[in-house]
N, CA, C and O atoms as a MOPAC input file, in Angstrom:
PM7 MOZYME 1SCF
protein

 N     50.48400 1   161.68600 1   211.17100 1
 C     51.31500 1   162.52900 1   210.33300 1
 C     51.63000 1   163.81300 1   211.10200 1
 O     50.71900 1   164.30600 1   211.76800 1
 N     52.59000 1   164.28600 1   211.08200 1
 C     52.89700 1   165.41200 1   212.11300 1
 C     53.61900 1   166.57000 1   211.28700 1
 O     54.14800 1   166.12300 1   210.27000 1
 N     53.72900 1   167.54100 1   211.41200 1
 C     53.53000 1   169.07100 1   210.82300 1
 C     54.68000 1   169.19600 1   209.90100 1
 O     54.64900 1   169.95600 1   208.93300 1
 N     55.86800 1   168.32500 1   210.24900 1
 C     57.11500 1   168.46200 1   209.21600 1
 C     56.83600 1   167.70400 1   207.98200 1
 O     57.05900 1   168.19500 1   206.87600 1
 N     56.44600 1   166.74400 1   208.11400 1
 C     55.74900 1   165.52900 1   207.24200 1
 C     54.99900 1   166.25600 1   206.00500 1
 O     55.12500 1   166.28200 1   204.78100 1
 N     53.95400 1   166.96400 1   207.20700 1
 C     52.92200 1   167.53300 1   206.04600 1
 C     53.29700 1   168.58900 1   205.22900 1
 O     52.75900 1   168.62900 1   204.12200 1
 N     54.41500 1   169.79900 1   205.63300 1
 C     54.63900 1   170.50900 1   205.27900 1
 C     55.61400 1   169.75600 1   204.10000 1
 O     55.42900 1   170.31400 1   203.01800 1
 N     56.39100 1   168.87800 1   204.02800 1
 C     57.08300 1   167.90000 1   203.31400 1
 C     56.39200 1   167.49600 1   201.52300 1
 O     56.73100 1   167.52900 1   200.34000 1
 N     54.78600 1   166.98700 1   202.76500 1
 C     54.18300 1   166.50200 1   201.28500 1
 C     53.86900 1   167.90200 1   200.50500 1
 O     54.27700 1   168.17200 1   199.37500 1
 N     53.20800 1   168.59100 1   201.18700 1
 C     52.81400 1   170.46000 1   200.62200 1
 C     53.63100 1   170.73700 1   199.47100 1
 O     53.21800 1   170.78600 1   198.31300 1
 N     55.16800 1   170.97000 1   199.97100 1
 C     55.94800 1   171.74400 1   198.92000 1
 C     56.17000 1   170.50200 1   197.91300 1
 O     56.66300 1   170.75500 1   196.81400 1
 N     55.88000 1   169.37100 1   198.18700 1
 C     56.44800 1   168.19100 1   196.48700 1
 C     55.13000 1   168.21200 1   195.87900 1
 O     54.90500 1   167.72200 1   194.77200 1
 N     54.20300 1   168.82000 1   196.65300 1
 C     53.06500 1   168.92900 1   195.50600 1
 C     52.72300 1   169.81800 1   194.66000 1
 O     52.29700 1   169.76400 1   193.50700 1
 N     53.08800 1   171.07900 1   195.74600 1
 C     52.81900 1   172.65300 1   194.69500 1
 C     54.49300 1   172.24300 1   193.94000 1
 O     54.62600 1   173.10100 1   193.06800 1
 N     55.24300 1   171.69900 1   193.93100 1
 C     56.75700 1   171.56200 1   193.26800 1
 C     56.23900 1   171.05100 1   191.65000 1
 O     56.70700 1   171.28800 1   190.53700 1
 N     55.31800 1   170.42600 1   192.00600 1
 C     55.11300 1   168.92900 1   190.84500 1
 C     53.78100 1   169.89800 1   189.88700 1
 O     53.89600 1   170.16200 1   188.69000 1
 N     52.89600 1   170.19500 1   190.52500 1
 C     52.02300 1   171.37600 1   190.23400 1
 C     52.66400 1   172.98500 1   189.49400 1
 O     51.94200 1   173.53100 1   188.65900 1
 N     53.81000 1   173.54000 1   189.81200 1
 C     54.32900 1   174.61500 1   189.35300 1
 C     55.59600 1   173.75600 1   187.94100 1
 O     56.19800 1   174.50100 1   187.16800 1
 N     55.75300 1   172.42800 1   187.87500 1
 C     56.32500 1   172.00300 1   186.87500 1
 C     55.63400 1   171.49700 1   185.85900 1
 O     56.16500 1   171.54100 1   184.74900 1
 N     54.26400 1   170.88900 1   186.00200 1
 C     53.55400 1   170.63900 1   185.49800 1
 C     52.86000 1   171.76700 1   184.10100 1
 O     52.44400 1   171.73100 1   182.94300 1
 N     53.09400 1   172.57600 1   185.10700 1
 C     51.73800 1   174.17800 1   184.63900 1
 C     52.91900 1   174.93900 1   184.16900 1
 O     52.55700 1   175.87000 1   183.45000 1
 N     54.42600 1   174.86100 1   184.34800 1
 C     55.27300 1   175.09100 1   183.44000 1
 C     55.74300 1   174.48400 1   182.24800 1
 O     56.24600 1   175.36000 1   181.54500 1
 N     55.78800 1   173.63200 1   181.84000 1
 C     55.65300 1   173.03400 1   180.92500 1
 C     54.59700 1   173.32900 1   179.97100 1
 O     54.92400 1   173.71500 1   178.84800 1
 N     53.86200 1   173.24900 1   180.15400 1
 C     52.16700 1   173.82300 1   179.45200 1
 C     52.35000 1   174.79600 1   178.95300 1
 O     52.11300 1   174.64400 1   177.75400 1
 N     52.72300 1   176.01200 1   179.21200 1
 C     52.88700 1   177.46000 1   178.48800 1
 C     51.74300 1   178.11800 1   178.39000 1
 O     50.76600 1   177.63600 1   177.81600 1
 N     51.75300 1   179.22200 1   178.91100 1
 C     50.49000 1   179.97900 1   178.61300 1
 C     49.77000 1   180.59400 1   177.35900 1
 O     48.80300 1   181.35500 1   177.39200 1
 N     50.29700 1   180.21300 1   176.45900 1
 C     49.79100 1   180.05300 1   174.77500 1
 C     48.73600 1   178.83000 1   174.51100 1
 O     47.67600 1   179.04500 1   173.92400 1
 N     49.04500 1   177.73400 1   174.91000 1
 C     49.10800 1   176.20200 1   174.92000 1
 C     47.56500 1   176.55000 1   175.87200 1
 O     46.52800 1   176.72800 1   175.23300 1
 N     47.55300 1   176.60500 1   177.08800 1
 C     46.29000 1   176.85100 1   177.37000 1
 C     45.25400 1   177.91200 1   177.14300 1
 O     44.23100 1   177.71600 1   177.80000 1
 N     45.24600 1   178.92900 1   176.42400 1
 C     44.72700 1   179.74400 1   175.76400 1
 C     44.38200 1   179.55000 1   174.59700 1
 O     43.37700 1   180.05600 1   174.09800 1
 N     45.09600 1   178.86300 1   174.06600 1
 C     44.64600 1   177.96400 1   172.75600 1
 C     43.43900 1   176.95500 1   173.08300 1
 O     42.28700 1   177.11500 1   172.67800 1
 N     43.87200 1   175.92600 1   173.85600 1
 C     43.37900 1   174.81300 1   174.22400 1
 C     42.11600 1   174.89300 1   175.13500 1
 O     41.51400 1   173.90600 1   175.55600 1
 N     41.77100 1   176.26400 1   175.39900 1
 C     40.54000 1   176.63000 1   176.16600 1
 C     39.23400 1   176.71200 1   175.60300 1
 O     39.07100 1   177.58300 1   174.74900 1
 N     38.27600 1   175.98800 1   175.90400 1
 C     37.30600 1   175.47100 1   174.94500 1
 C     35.92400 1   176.33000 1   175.68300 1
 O     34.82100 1   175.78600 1   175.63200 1
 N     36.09200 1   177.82900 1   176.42700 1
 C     34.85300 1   178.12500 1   176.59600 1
 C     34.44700 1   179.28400 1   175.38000 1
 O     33.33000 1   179.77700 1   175.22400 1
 N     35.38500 1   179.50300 1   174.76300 1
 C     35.25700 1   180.30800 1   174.10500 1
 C     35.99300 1   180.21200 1   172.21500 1
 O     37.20600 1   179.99900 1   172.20100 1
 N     35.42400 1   180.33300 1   171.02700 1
 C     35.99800 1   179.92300 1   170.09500 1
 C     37.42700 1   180.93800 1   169.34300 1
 O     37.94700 1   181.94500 1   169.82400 1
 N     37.56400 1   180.65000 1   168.81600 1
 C     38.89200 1   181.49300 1   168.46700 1
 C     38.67900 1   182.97100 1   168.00400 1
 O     39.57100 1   183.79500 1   168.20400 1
 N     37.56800 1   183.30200 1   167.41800 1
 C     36.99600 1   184.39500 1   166.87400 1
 C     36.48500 1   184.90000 1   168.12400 1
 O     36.48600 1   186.12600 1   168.01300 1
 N     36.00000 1   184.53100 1   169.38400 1
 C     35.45700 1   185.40300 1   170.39700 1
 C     36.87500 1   185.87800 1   171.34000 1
 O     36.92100 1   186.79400 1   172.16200 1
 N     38.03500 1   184.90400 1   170.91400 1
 C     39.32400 1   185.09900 1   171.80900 1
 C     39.70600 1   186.07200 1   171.13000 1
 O     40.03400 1   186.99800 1   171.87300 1
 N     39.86400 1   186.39300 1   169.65700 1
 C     41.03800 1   187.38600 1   169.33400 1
 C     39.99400 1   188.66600 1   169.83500 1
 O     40.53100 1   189.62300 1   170.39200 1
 N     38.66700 1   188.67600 1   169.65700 1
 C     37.99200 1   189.26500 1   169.39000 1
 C     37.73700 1   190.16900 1   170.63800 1
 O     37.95200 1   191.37200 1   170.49100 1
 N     37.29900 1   189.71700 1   171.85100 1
 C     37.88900 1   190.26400 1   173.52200 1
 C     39.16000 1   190.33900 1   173.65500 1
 O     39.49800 1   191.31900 1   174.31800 1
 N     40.21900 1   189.52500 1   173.19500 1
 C     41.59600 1   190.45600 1   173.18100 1
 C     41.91300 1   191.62700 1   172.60500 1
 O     42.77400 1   192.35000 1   173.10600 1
 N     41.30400 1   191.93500 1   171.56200 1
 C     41.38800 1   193.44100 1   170.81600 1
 C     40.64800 1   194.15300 1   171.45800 1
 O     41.13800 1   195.28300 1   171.44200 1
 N     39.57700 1   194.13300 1   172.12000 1
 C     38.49100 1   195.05700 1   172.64500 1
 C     39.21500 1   195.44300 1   174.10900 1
 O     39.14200 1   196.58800 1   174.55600 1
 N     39.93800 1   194.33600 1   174.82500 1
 C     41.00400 1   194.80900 1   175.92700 1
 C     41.96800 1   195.42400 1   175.56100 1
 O     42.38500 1   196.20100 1   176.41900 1
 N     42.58100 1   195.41000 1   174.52300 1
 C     43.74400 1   196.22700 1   174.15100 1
 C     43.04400 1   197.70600 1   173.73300 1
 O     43.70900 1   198.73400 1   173.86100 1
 N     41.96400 1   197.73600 1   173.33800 1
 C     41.04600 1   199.36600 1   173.15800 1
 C     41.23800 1   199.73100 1   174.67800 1
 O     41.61400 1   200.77100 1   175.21900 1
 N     40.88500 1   198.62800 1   175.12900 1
 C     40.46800 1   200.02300 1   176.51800 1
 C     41.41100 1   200.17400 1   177.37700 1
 O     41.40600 1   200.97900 1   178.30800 1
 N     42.43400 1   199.24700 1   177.04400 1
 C     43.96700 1   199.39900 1   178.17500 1
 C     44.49900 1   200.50000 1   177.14300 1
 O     45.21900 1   201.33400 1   177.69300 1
 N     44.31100 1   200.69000 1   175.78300 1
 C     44.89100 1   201.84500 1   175.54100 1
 C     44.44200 1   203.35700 1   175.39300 1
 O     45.10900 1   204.36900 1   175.18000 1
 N     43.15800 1   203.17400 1   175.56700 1
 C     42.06800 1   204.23600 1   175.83800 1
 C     43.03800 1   205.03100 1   177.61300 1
 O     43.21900 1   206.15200 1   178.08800 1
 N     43.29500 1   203.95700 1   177.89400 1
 C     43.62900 1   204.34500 1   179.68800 1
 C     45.09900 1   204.85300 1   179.22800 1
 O     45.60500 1   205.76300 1   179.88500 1
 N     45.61400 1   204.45600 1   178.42800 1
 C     47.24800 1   205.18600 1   178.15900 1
 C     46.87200 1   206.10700 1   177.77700 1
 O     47.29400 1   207.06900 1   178.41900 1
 N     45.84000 1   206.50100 1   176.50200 1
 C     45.65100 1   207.74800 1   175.77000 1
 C     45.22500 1   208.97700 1   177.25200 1
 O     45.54400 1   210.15800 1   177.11900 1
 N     44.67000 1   208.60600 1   178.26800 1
 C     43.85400 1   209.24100 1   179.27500 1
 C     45.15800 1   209.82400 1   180.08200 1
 O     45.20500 1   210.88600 1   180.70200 1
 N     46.01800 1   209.03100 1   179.94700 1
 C     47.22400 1   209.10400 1   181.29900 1
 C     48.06500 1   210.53900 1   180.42600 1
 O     48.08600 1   211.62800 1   181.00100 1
 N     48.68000 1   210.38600 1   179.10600 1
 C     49.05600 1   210.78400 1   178.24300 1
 C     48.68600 1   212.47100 1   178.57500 1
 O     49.43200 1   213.36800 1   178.96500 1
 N     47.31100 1   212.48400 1   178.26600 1
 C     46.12200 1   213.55600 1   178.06400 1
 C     46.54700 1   214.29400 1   179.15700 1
 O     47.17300 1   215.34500 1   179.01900 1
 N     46.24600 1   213.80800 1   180.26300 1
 C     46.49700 1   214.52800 1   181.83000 1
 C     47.57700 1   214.85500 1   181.77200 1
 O     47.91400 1   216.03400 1   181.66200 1
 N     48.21400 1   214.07100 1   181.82200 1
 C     50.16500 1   214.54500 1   181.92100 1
 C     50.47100 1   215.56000 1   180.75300 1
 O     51.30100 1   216.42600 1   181.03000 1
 N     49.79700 1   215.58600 1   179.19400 1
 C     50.37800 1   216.79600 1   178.29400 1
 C     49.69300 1   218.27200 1   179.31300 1
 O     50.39100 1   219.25300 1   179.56800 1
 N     48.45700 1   218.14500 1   179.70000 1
 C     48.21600 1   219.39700 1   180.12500 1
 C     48.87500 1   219.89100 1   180.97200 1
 O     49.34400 1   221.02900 1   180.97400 1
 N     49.02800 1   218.57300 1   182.26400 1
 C     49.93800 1   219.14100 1   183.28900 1
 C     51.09500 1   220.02000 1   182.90600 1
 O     51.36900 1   221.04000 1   183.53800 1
 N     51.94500 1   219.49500 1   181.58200 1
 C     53.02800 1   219.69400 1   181.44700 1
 C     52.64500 1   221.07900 1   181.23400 1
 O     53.06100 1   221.97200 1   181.97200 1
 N     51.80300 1   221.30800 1   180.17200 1
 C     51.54800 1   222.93500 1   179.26600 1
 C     50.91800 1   224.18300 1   180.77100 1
 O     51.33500 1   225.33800 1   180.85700 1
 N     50.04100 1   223.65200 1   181.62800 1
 C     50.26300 1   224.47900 1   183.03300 1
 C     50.67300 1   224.96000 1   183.23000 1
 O     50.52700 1   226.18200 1   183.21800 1
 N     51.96300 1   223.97800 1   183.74400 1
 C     52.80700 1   224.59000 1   184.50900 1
 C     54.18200 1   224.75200 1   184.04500 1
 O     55.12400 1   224.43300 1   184.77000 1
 N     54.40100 1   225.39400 1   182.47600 1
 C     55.45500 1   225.28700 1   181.56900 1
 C     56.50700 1   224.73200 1   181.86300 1
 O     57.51400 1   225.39500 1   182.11000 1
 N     56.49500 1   223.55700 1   181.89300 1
 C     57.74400 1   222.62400 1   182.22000 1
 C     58.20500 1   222.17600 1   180.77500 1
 O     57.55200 1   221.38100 1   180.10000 1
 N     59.23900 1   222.68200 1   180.41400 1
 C     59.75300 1   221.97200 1   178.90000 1
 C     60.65200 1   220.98700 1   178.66300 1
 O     61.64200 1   220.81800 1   179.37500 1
 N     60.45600 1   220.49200 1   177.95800 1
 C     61.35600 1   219.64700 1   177.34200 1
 C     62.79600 1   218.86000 1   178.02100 1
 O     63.01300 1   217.64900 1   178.01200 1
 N     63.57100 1   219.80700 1   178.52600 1
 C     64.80100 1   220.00800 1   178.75000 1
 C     64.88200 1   219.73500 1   180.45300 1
 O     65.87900 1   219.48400 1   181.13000 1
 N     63.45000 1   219.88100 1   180.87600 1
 C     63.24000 1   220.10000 1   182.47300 1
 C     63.19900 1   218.70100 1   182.53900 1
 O     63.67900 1   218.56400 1   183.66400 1
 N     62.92300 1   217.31800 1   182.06100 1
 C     62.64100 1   216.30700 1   182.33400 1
 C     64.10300 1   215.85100 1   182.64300 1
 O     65.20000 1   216.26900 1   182.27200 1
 N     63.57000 1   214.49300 1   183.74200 1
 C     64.80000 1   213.75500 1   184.18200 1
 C     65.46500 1   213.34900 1   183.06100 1
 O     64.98600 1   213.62200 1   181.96000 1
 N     66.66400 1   212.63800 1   183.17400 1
 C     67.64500 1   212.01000 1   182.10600 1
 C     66.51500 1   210.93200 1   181.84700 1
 O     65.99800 1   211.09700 1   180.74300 1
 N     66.12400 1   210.13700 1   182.38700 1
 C     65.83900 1   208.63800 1   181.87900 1
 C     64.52900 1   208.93100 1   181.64700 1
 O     63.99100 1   207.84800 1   181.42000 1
 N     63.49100 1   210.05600 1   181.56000 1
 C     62.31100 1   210.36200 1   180.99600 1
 C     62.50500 1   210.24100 1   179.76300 1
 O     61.62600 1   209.75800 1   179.05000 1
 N     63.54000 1   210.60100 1   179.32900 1
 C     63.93500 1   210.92800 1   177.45900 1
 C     63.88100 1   209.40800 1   177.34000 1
 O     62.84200 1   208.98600 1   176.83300 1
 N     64.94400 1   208.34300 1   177.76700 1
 C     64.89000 1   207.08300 1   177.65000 1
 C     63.46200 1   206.51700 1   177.65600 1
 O     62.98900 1   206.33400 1   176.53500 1
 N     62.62600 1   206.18300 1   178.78800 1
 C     61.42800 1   205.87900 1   178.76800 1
 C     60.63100 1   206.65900 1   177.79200 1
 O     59.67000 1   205.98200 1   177.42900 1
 N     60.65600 1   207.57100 1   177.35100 1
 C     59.81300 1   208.00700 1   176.13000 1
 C     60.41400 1   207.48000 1   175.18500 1
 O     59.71300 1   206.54700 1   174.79200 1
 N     61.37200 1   207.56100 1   174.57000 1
 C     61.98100 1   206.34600 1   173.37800 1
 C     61.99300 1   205.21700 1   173.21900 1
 O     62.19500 1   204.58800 1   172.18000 1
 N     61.68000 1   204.70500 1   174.69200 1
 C     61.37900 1   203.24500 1   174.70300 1
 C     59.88900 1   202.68700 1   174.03500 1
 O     59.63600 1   201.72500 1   173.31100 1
 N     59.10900 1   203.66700 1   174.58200 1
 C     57.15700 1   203.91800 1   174.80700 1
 C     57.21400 1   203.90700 1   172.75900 1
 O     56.68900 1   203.01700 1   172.09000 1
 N     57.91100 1   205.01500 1   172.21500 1
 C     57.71700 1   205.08700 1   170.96000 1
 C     58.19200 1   203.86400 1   169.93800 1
 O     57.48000 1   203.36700 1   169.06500 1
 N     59.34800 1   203.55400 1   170.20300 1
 C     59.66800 1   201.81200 1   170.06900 1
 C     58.86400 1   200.72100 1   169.79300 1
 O     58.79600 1   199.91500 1   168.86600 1
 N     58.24300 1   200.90700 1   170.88100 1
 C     57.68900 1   199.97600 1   171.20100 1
 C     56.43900 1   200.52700 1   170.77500 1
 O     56.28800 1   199.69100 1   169.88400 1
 N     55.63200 1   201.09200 1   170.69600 1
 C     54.46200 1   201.66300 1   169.98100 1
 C     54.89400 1   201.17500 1   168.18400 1
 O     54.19300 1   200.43800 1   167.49100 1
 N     55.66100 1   201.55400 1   167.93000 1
 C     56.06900 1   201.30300 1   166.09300 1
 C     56.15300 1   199.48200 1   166.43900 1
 O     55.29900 1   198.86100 1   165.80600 1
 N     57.00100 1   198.66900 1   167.28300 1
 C     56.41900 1   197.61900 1   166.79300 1
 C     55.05100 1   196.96500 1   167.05600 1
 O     54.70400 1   195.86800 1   166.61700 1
 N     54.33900 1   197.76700 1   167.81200 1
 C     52.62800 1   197.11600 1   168.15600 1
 C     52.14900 1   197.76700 1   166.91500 1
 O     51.18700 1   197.25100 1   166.34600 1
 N     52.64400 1   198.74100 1   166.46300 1
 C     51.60200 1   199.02500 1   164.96300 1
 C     51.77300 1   198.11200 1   163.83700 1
 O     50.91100 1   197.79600 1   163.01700 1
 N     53.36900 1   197.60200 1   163.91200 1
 C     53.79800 1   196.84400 1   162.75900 1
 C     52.90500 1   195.57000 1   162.70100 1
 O     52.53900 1   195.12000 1   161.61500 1
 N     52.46300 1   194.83400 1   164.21300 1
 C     51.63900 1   193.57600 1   164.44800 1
 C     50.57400 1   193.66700 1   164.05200 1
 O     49.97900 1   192.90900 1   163.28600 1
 N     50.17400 1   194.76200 1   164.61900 1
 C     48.42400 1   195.15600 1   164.08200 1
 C     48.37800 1   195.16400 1   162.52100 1
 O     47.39900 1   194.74000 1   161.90600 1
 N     49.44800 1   195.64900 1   161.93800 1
 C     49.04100 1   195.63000 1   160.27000 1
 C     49.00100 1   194.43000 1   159.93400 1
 O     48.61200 1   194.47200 1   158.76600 1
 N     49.17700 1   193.24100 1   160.24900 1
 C     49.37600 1   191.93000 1   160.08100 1
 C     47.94500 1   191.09300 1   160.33300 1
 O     47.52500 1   190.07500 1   159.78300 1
 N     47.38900 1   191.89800 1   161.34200 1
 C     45.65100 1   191.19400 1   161.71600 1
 C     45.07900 1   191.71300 1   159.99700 1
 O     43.92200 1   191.49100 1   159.63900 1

């Protein structure tokens, strides 16, 4: 077998492998994952969402002081800061709307 060959079989396998594992959906195996029961899944998914948002609340924190420092107001921010903050709040109102639903 010689190097074009092999490289040949390589990509029809990761091809057949990346269609395979597409199809599946990453819901579908998270569901279907049997080391852990459904109550320990939602249950470490909420406790990761504490501390990935513990790390937003932290980022937040630093950056309000920075801002109050070194009196940078409102008006001083780029154009698309205003955008990305309207986006952040958006999107914060619909993660609260989900959470009322648990």
């Amino acid at each position: 077998m010689n190097r074009s060959n092999l490289r040949q079989i390589i990509k029809e396998e990761i091809g057949n492998f990346i269609l395979q594992e597409g199809r599946r959906g990453v819901y579908h195996e998270y569901r279907d994952d049997i080391t852990q029961s459904p109550r320990q899944k939602i249950g470490h998914a909420l406790k990761n969402v504490r501390n990935q948002l513990s790390e937003v609340e932290k980022s937040i924190d630093l950056n309000l002081r920075l801002k109050h420092e070194t009196g940078i107001g409102n008006n001083d921010y780029w154009e698309n800061t205003h955008k990305v903050m309207r986006r952040i709040s958006e999107r914060l109102l619909r993660i609260q709307n989900k959470m009322r639903k648990f």
